[in-house]
Z-matrix of the N, CA and C atoms (Angstrom, degrees):
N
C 1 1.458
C 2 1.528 1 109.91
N 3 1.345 2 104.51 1 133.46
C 4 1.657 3 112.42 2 -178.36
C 5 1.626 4 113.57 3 -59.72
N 6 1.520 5 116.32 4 128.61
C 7 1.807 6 98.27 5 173.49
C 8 1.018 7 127.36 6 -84.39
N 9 0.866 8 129.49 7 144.33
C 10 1.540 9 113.78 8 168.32
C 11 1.738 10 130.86 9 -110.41
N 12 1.477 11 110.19 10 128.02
C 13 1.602 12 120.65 11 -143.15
C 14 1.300 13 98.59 12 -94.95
N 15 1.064 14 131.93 13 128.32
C 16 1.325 15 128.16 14 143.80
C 17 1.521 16 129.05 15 -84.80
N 18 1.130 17 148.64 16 115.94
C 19 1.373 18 154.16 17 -156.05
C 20 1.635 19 106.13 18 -126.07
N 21 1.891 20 99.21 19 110.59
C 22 1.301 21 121.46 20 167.70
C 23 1.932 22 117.07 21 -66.05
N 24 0.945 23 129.12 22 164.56
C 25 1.392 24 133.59 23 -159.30
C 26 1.858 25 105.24 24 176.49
N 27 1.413 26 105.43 25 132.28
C 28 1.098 27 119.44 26 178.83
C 29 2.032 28 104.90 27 -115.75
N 30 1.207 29 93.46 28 -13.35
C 31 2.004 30 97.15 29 -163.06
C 32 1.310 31 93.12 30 -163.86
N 33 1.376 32 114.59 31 -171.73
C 34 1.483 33 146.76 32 -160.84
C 35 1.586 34 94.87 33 -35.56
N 36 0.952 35 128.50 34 -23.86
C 37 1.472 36 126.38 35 178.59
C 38 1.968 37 100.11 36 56.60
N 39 1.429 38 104.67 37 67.68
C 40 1.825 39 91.50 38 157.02
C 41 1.348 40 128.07 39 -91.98
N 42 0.999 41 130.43 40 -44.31
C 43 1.366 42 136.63 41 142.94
C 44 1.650 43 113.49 42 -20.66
N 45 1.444 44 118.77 43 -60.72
C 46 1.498 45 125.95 44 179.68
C 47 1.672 46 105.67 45 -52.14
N 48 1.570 47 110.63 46 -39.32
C 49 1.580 48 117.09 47 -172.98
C 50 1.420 49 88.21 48 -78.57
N 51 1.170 50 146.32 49 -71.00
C 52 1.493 51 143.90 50 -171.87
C 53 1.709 52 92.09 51 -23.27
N 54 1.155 53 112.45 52 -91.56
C 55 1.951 54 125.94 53 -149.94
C 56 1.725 55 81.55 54 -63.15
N 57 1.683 56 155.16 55 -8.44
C 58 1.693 57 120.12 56 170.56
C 59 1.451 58 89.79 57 -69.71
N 60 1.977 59 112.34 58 -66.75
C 61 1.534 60 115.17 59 -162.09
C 62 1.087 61 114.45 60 -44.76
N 63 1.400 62 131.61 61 -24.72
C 64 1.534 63 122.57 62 -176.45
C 65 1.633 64 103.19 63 -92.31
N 66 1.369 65 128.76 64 -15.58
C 67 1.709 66 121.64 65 -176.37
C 68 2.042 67 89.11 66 -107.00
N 69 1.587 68 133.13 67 11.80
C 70 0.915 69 91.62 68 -173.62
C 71 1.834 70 91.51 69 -142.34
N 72 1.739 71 109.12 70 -3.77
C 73 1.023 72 112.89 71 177.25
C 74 1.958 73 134.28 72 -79.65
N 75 1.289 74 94.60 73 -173.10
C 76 1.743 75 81.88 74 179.77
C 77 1.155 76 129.92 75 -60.85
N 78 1.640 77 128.33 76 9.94
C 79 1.356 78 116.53 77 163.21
C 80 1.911 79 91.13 78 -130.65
N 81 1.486 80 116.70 79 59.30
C 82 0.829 81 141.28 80 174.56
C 83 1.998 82 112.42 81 -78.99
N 84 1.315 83 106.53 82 -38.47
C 85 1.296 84 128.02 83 -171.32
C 86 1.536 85 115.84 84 -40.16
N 87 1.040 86 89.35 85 -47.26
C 88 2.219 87 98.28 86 -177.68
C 89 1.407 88 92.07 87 -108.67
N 90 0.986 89 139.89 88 31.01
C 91 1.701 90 145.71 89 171.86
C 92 1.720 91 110.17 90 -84.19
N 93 1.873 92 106.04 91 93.83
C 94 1.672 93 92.52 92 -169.04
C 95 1.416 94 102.13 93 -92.20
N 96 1.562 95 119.61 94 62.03
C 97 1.546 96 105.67 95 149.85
C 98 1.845 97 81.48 96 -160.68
N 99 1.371 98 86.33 97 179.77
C 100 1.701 99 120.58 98 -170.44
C 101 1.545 100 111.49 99 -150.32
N 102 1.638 101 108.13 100 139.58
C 103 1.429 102 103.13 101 170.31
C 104 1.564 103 118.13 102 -105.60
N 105 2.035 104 91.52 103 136.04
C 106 1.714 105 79.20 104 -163.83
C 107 1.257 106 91.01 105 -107.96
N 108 1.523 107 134.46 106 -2.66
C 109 1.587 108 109.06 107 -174.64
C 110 1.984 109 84.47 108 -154.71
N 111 0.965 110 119.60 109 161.08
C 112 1.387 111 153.37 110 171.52
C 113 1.487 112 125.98 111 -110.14
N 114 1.730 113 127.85 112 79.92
C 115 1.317 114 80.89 113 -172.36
C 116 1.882 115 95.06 114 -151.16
N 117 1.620 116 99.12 115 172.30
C 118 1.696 117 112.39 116 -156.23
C 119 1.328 118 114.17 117 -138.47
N 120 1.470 119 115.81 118 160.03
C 121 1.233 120 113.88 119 -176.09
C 122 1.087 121 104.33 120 -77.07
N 123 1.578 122 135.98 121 -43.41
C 124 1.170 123 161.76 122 -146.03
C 125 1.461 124 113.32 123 -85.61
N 126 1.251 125 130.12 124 77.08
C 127 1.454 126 128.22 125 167.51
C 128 1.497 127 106.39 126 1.98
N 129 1.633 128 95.77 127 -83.97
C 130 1.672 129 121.45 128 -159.03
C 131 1.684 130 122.72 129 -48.02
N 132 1.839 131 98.97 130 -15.79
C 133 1.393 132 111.92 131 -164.30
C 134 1.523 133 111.91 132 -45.78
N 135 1.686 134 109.27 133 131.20
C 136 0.874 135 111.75 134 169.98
C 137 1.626 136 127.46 135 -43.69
N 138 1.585 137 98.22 136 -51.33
C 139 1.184 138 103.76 137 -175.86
C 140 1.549 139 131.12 138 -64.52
N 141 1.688 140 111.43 139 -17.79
C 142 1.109 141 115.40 140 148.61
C 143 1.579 142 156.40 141 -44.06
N 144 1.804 143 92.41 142 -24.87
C 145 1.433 144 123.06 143 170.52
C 146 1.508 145 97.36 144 -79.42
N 147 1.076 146 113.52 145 -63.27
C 148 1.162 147 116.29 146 -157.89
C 149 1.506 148 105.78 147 -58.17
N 150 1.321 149 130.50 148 -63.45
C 151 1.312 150 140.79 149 176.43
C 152 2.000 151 100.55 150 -38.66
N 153 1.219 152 121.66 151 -41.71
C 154 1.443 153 117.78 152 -175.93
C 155 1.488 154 111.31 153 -75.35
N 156 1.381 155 101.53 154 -22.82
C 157 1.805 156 96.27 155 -165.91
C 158 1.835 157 90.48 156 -84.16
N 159 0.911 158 134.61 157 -21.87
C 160 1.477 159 151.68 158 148.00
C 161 1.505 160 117.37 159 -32.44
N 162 0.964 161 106.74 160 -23.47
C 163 2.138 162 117.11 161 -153.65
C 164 1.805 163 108.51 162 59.70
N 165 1.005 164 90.34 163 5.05
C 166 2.138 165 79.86 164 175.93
C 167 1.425 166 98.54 165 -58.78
N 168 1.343 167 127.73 166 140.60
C 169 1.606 168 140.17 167 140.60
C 170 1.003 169 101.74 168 -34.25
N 171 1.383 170 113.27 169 140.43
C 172 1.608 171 116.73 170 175.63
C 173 1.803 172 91.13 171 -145.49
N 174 1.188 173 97.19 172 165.20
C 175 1.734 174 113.10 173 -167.72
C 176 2.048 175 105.39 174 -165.80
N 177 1.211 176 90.83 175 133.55
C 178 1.588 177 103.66 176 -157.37
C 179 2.076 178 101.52 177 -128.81
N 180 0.843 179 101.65 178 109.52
C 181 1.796 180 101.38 179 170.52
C 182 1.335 181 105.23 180 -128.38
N 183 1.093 182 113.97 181 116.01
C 184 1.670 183 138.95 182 177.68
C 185 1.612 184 99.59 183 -60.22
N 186 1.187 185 104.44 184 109.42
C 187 1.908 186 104.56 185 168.02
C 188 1.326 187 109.78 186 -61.26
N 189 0.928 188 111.48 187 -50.97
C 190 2.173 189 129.43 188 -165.24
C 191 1.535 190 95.58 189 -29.79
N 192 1.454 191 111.52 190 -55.58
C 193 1.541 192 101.90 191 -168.14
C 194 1.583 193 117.24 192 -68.71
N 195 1.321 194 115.80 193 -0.23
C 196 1.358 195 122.91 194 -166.12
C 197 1.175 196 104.79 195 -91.59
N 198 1.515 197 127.77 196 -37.73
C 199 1.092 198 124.62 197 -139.92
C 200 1.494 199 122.14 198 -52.17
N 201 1.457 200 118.68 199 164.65
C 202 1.419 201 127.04 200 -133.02
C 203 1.697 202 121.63 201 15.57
N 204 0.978 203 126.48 202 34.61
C 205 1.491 204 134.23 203 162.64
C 206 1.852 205 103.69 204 -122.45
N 207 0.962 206 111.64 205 100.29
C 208 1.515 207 121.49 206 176.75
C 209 1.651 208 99.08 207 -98.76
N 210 1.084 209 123.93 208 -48.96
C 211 1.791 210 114.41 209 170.40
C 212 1.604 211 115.70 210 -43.57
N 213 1.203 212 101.91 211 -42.37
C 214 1.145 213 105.00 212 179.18
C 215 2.156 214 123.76 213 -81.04
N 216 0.891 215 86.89 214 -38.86
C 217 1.670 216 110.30 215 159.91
C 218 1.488 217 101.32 216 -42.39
N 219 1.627 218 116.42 217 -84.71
C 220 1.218 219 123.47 218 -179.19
C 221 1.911 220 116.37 219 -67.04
N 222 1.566 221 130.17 220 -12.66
C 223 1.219 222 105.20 221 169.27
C 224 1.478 223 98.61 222 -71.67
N 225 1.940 224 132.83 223 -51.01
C 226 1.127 225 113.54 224 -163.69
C 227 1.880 226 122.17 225 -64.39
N 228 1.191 227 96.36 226 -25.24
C 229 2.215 228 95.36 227 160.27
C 230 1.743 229 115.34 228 -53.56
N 231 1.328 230 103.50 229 -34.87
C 232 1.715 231 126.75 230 -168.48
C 233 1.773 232 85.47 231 -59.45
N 234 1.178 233 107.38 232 -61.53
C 235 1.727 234 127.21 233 -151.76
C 236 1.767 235 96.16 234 -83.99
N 237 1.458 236 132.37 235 -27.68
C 238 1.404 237 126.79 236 -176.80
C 239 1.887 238 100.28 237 -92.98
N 240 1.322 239 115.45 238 -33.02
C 241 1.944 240 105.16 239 155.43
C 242 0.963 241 103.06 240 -59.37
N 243 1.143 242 153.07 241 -81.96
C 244 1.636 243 154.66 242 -116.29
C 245 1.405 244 101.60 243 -36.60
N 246 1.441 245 115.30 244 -69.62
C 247 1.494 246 115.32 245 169.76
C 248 1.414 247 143.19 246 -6.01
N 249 1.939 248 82.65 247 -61.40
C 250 1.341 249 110.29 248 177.82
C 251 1.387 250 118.86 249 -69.19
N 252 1.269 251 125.50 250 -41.75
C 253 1.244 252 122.61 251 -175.89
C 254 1.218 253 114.99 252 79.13
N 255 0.795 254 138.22 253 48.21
C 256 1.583 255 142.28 254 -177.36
C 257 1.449 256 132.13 255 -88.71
N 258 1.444 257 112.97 256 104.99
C 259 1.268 258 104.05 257 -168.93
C 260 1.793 259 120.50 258 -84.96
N 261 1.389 260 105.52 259 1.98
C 262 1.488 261 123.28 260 164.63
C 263 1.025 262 131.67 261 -111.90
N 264 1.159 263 125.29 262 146.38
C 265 2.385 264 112.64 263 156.88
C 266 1.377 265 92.40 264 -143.10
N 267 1.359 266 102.69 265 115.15
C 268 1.906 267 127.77 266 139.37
C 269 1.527 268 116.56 267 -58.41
N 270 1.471 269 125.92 268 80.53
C 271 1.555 270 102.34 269 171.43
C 272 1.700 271 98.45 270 -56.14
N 273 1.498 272 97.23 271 172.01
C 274 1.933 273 103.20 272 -172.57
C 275 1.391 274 86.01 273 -170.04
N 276 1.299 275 119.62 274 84.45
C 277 1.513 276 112.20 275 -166.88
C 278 1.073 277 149.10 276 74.68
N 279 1.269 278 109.35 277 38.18
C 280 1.784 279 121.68 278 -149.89
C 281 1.245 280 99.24 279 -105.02
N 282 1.167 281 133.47 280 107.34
C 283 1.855 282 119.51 281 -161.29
C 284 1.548 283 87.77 282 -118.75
N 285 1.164 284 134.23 283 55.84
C 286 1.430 285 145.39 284 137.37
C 287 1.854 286 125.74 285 -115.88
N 288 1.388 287 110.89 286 108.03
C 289 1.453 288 107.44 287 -172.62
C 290 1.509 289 118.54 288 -69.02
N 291 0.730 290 126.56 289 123.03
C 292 1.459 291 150.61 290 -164.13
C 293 1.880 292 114.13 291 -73.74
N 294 1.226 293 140.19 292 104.10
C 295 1.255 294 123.30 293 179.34
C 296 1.664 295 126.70 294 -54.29
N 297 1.154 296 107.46 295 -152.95
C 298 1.486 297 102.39 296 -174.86
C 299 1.210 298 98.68 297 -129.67
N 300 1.291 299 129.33 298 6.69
C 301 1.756 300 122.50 299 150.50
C 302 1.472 301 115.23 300 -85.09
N 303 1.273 302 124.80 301 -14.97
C 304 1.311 303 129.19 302 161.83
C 305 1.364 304 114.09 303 -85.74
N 306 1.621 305 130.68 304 -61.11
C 307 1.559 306 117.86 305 175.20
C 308 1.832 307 110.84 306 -52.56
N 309 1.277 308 105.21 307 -39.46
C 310 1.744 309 96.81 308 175.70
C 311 1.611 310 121.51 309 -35.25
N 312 1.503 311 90.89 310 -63.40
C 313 1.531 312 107.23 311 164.02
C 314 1.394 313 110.48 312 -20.78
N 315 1.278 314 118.99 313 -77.53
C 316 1.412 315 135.50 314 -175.40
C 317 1.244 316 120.52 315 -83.06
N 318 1.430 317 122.74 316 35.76
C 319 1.257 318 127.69 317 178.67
C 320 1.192 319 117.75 318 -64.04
N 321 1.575 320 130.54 319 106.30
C 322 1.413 321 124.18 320 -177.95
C 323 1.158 322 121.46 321 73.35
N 324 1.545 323 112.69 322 30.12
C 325 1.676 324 132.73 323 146.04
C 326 1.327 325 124.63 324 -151.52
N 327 1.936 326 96.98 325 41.90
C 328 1.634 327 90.15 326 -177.04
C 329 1.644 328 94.08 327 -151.12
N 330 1.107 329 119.88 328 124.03
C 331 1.368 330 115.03 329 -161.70
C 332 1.860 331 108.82 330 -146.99
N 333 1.356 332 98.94 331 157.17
C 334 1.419 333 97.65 332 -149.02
C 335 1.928 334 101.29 333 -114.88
N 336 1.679 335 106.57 334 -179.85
C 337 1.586 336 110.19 335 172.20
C 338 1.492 337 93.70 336 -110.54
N 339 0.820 338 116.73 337 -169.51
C 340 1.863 339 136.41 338 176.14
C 341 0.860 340 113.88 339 170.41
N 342 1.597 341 130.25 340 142.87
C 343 1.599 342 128.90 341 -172.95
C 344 1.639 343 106.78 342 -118.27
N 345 1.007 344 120.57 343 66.61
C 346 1.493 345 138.81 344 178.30
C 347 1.573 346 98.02 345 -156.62
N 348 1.328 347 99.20 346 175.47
C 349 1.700 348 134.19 347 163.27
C 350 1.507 349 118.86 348 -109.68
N 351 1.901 350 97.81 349 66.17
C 352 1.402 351 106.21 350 171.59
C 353 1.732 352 117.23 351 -44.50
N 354 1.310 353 102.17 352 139.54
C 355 1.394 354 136.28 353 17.70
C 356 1.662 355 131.84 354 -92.32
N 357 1.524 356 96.64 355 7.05
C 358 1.468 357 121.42 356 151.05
C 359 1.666 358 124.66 357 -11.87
N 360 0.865 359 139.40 358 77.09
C 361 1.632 360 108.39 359 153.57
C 362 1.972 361 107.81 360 85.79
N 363 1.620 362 92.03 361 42.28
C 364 1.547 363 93.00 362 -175.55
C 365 1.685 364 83.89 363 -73.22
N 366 1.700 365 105.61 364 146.20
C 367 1.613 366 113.31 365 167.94
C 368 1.507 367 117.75 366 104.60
N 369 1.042 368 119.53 367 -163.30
C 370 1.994 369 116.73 368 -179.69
C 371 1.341 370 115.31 369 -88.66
N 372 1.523 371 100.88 370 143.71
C 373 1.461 372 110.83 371 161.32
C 374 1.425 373 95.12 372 89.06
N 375 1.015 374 121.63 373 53.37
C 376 1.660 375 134.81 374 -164.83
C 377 1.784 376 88.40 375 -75.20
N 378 1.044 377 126.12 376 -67.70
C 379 1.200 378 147.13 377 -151.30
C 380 1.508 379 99.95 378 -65.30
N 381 1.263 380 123.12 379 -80.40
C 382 1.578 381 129.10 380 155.99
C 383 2.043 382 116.69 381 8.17
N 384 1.734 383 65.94 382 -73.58
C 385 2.044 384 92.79 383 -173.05
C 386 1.505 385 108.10 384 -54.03
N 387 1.738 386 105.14 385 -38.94
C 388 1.667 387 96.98 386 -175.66
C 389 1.316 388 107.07 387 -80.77
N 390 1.522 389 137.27 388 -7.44
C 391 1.238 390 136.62 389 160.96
C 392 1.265 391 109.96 390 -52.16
N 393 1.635 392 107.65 391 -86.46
C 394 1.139 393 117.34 392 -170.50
C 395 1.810 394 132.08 393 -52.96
N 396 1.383 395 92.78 394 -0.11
C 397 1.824 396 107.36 395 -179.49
C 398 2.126 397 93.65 396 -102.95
N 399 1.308 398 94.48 397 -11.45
C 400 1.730 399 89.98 398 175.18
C 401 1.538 400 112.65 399 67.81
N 402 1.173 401 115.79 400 33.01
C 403 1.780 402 121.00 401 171.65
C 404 1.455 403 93.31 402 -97.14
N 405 1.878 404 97.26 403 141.85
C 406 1.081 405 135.67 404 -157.94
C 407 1.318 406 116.69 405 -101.86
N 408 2.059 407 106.63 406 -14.10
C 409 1.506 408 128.93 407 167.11
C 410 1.421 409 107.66 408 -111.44
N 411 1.594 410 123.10 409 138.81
C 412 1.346 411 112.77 410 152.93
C 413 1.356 412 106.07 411 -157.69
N 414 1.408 413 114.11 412 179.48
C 415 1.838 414 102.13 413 -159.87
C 416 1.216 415 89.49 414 -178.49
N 417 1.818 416 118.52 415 -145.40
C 418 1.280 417 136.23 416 176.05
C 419 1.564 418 131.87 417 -150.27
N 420 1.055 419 126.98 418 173.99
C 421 1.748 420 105.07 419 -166.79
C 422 1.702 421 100.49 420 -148.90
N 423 1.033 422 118.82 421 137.05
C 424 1.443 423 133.76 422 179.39
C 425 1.437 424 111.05 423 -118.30
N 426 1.734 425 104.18 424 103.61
C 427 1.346 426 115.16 425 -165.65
C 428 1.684 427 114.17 426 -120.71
N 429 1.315 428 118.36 427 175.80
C 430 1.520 429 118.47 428 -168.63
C 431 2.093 430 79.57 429 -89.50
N 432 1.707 431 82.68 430 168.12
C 433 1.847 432 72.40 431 -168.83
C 434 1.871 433 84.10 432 -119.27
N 435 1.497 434 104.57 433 151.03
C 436 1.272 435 119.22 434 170.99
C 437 1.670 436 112.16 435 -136.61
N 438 1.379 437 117.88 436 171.78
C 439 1.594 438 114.53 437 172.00
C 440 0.999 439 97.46 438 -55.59
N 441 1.343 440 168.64 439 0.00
C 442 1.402 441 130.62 440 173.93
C 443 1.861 442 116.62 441 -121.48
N 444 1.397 443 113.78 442 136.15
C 445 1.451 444 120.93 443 -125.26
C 446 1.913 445 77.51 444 -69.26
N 447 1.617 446 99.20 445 144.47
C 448 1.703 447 116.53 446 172.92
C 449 1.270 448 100.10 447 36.58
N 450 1.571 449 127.45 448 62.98
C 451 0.922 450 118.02 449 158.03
C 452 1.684 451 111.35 450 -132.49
N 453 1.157 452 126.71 451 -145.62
C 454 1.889 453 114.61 452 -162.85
C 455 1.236 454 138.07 453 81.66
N 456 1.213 455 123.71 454 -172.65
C 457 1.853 456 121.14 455 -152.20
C 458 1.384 457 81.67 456 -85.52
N 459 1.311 458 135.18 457 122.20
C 460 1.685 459 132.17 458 135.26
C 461 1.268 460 125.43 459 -29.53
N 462 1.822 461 129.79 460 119.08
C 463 0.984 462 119.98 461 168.28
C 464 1.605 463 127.50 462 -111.35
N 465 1.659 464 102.42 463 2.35
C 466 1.160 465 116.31 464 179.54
C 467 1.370 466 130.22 465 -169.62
N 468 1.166 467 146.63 466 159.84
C 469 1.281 468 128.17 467 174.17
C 470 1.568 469 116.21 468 -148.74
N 471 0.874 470 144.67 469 167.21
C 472 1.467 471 151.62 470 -167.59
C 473 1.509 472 110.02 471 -161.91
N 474 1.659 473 104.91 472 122.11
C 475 1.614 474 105.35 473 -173.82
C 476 1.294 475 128.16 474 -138.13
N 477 0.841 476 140.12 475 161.25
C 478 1.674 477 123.79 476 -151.90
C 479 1.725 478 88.54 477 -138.95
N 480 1.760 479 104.52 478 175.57
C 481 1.602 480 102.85 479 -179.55
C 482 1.744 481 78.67 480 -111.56
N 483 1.303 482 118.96 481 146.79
C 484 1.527 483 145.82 482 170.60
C 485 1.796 484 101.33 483 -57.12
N 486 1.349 485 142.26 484 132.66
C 487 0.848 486 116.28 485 -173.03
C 488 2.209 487 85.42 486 -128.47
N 489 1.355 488 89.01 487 154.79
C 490 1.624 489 102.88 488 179.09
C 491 1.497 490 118.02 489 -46.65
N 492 1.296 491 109.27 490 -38.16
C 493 1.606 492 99.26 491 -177.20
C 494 1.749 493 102.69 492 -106.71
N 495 1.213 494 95.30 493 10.29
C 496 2.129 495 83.84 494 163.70
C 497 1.536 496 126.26 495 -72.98
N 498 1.254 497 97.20 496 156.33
C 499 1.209 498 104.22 497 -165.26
C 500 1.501 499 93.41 498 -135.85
N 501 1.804 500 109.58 499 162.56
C 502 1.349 501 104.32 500 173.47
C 503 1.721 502 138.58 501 -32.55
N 504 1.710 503 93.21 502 -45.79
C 505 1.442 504 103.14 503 -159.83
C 506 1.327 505 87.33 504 -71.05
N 507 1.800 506 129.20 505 -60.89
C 508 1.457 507 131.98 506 168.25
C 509 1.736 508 127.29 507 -1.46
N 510 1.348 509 83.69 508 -80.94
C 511 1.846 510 113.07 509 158.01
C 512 1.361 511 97.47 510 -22.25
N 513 1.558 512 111.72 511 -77.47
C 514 1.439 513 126.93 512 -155.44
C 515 1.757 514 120.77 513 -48.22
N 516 1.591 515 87.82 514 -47.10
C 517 1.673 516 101.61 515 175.67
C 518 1.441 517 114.06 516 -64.05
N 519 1.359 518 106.72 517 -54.09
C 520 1.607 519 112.02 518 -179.84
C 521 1.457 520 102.80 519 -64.52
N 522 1.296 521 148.95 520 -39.75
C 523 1.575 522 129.21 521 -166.57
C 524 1.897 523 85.15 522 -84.63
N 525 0.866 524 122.61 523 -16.60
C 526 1.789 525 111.07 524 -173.92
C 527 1.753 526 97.77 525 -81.95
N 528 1.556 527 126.16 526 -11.42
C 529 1.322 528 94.11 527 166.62
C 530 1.577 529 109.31 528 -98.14
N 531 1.013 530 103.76 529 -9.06
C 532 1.181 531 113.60 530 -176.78
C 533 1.883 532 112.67 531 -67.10
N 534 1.286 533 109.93 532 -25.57
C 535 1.369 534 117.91 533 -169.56
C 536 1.850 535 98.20 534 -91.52
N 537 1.210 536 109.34 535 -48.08
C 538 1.558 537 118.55 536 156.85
C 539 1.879 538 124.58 537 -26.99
N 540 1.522 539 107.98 538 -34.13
C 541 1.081 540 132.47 539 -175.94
C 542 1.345 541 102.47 540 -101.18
N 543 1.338 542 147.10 541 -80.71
C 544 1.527 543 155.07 542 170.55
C 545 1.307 544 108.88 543 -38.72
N 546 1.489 545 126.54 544 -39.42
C 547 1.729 546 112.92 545 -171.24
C 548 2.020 547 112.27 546 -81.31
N 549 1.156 548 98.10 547 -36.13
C 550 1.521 549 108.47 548 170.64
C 551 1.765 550 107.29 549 -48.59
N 552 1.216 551 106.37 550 -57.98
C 553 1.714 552 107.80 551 -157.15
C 554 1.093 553 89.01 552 -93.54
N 555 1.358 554 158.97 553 -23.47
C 556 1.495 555 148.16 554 149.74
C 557 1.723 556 105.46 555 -45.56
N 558 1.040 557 109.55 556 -57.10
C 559 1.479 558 116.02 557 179.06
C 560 1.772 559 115.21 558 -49.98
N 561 0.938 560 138.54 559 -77.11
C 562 1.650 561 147.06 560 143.45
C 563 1.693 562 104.80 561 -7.33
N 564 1.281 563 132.51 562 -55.63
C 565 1.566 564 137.35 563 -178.55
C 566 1.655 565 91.64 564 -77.30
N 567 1.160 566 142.99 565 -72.08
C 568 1.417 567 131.58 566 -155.84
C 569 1.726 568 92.54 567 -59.23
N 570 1.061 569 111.23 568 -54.38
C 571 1.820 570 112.86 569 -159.94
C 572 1.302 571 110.05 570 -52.07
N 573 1.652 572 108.81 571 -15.57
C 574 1.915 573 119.90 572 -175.56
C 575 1.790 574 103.79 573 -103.96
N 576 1.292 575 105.83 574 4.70
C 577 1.304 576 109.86 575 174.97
C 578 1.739 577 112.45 576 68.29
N 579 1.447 578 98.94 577 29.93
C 580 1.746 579 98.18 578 169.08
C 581 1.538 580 102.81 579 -115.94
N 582 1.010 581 121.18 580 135.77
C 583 1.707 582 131.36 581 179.89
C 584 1.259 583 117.52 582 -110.59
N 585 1.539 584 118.90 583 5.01
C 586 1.465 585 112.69 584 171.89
C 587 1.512 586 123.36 585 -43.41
N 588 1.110 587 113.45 586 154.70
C 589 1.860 588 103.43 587 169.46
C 590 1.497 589 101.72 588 -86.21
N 591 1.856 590 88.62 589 139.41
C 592 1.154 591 121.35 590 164.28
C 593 1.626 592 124.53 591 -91.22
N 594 1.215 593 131.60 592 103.09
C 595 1.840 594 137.16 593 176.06
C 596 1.123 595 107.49 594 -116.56
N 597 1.617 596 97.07 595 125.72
C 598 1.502 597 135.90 596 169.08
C 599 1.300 598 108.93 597 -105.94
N 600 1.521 599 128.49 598 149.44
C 601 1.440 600 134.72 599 150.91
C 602 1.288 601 110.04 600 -92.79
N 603 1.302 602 120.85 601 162.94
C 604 1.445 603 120.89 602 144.90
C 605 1.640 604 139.10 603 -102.40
């Protein structure tokens, strides 16, 4: 049975465009999931445009009015899926942390990106930190998501060699194609119910 994904987004959603073109493109055919809704805290999100000019469902809940109420934050996300029915969620940029009465919910159908080599560099400035710690590998990791921030079963990873004249932003571009590459084919294996790890180089 086909799944159907729902994909969180805070911005431009590239990662979010990676996992539609790969569940909706020409080697789409043996692809066991589909995206049925798109959706963000962020009105303005790029990726929201983009996902609509598409026909994807898209669904938008403004955090701002929530603030310090996260139950409430996450029942109205609870109540804007419902529709959708979604038996997945890809965060892909979701820069709102999520409690653990909501990931519970989704225990073991909700899975995340990260731009480190967890258990690496859970949190911001991933890229920076692996500079300034002087590692010679760095990449990204696509994990099952639980209450505790970038943490959970690993389902994949993608890693690059550090090169002498990189720099954060550098870093940044190169592990972002790299995540482009790892979140798709992680995505296709979880949706078929296999969780082996997936490793890529760059």
């Amino acid at each position: 049975m086909t799944k159907r994904v729902a994909i969180f987004l805070s911005g431009g959603g590239s990662n979010m465009r990676a996992l539609v073109e790969d569940m909706t493109g020409t080697a789409q055919e043996d692809h066991p999931a589909r995206p049925c809704v798109v959706f963000s805290n962020q009105v303005e999100a790029g990726g929201i445009a983009w996902a609509k000019a598409r026909g994807i469902p898209t669904e938008v809940v403004d955090h701002r009015p929530f603030a310090g109420d996260r139950a409430a934050f996450e029942q109205a996300i609870s109540a804007a899926l419902a529709p959708h029915a979604p038996d997945l969620i890809c965060l892909a940029g979701f820069m709102r942390k999520l409690t653990g009465d909501f990931t519970d919910q989704w225990a073991g159908r909700m899975i995340n990106i990260h731009p480190s080599l967890l258990p690496k560099y859970k949190g911001l400035h991933t890229h920076q930190r692996a500079l300034d710690a002087g590692d010679r590998a760095h990449g990204c990791t696509v994990h099952e998501v639980t209450a505790a921030l970038d943490d959970g079963p690993i389902l994949g990873q993608a890693s690059l060699q550090v090169g002498c004249e990189d720099t954060a932003e550098t870093l940044a571009a190169r592990v972002l194609k790299l995540e482009h590459q790892l979140y798709p084919a992680v995505l296709r294996r979880f949706a078929a119910g296999d969780r082996s790890l997936v490793q890529l180089n760059g």
